[in-house]
C-alpha positions as CSV (number, residue, x, y, z in Angstrom):
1,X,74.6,21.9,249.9
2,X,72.7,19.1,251.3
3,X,69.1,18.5,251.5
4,X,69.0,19.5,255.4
5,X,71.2,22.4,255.3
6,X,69.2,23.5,252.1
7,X,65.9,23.4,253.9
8,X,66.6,24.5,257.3
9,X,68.5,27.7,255.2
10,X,64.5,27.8,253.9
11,X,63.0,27.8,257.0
12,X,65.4,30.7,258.3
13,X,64.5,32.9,255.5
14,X,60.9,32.0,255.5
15,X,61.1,32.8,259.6
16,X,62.9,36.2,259.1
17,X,60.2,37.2,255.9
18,X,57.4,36.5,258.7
19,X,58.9,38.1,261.4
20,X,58.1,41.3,259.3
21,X,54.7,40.6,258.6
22,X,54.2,39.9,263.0
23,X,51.8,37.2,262.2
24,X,52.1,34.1,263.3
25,X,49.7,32.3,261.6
26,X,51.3,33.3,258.3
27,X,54.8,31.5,260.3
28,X,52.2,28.7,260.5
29,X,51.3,28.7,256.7
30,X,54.8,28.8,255.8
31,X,56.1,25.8,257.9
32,X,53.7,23.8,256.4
33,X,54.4,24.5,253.1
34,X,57.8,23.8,253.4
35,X,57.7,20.8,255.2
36,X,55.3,19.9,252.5
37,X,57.6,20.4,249.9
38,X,60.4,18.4,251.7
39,X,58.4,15.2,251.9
40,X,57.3,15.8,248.3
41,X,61.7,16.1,247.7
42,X,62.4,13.1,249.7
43,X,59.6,10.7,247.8
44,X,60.6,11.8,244.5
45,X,64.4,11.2,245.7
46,X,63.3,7.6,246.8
47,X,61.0,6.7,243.3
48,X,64.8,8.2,241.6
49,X,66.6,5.2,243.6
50,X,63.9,3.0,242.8
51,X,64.0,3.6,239.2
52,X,67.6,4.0,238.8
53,X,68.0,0.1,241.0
54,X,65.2,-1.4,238.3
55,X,67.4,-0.1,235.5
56,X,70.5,-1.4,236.6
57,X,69.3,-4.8,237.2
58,X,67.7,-5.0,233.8
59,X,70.6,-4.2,232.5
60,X,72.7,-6.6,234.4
61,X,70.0,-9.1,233.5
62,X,70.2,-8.2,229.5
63,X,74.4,-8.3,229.3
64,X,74.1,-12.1,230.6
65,X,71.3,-13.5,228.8
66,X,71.9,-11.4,225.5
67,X,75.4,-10.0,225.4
68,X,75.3,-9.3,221.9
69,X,72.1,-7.7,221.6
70,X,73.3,-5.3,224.6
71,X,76.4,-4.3,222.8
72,X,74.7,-3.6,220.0
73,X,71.9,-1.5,221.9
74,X,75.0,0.2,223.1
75,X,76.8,1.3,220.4
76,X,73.6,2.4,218.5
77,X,72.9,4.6,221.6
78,X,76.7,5.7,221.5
79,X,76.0,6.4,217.4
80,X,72.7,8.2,218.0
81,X,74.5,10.7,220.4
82,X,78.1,11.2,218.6
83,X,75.8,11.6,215.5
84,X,73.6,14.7,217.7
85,X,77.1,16.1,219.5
86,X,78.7,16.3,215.9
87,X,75.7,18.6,214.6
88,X,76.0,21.7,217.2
């Protein structure tokens, strides 16, 4: 389910649970809320791109000016979590 489908799926729900309650400022309150917490989704989905761009051009960065040192960060990384897979 994508993000739009996901919240206009809220906003139907939130429409029918105030339709009940006859007020329309609640309708109000509850709009707000949710459009509220879809701009709070859609920043912390852009800072996620953000991050995950930095991290792939430091790592770019690292395999051609240290190759070595990289694939050696690598396989300690890979030991570290064989070492925690083969303990459960």
């Amino acid at each position: 389910m994508n993000t739009s489908a996901a919240s206009q799926e809220a906003r139907d729900a939130m429409r029918e649970t105030t339709s009940y309650q006859g007020n329309g400022r609640a309708q109000t309150t509850v709009d707000s809320v949710v459009s509220d917490a879809l701009d709070k989704g859609r920043e912390a989905a852009h800072a996620m791109r953000d991050v995950s761009d930095n991290f792939v051009e430091a790592l770019d960065e690292s395999i051609k000016t240290r190759p070595y040192a990289t694939l050696a960060l690598v396989a300690a990384v890979g030991f570290v979590f064989g070492a925690a897979w083969w303990r459960r």
